[in-house]
C-alpha positions as CSV (number, residue, x, y, z in Angstrom):
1,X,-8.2,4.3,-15.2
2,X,-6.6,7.8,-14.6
3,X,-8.1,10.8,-16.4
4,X,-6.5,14.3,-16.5
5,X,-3.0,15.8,-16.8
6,X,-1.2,14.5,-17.5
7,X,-2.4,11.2,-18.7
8,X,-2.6,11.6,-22.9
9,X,-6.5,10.8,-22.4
10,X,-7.0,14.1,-21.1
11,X,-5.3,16.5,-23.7
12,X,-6.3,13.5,-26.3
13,X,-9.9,14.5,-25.3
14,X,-9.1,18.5,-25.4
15,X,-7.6,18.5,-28.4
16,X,-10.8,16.6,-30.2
17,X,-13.2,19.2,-29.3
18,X,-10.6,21.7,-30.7
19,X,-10.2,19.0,-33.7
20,X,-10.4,22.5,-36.5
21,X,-7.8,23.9,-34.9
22,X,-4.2,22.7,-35.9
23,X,-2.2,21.3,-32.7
24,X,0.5,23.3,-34.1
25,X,-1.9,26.3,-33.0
26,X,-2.4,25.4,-29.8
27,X,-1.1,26.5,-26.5
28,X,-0.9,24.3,-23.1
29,X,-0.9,27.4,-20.6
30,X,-0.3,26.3,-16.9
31,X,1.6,26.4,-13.9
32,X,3.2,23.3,-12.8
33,X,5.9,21.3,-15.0
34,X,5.2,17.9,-13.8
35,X,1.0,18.0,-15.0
36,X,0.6,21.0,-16.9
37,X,4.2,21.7,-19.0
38,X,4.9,17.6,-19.2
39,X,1.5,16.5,-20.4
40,X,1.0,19.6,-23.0
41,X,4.6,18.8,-24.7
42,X,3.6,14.7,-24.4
43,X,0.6,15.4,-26.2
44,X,2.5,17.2,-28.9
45,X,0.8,20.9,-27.9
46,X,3.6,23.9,-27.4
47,X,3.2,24.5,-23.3
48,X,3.8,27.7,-21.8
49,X,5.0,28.6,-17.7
50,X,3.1,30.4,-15.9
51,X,5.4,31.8,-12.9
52,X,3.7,34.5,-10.7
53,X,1.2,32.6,-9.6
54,X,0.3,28.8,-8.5
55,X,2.8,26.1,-8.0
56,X,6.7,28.0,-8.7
57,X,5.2,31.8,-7.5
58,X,8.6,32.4,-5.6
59,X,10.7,29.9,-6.5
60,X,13.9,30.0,-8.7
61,X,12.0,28.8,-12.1
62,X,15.2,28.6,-13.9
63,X,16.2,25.6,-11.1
64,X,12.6,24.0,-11.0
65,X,13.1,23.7,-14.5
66,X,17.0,22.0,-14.6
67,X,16.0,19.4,-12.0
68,X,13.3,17.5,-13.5
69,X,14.8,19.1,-17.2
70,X,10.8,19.5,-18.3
71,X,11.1,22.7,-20.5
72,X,8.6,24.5,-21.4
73,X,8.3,26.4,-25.1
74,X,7.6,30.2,-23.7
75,X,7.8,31.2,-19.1
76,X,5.5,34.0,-18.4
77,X,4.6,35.6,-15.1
78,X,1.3,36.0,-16.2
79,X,-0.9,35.7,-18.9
């Protein structure tokens, strides 16, 4: 058994202790598409890229994005 992103158990287990907050008020802020972006928008949580630092500081974001086409809802170089 696999736990953490992005495997649904993970944000499933997140998003009970949050369970008085609306998912449609939470926010998946991270930095790589394929754990942090993919698992928040699987687990029905809007996901936000995080580009100056971790995983795509660097790269061409726009063509990180258009190859494995896992969009985020907001890119941000920082939070």
């Amino acid at each position: 058994m696999f736990f953490g992103k992005p495997f649904s158990n993970a944000f499933d287990a997140a998003k009970s202790k949050l369970s008085s907050i609306p998912t449609s008020r939470l926010l998946m802020v991270g930095d790589t598409l394929h754990t942090d972006i993919l698992g928040g928008r699987n687990a029905g949580i809007s996901t936000m890229l995080v580009t100056a630092h971790g995983a795509l500081k660097g790269l061409d974001v726009n063509a990180c994005i258009a190859a494995p086409e896992i969009i985020p809802d907001f890119i941000a170089p920082e939070i």
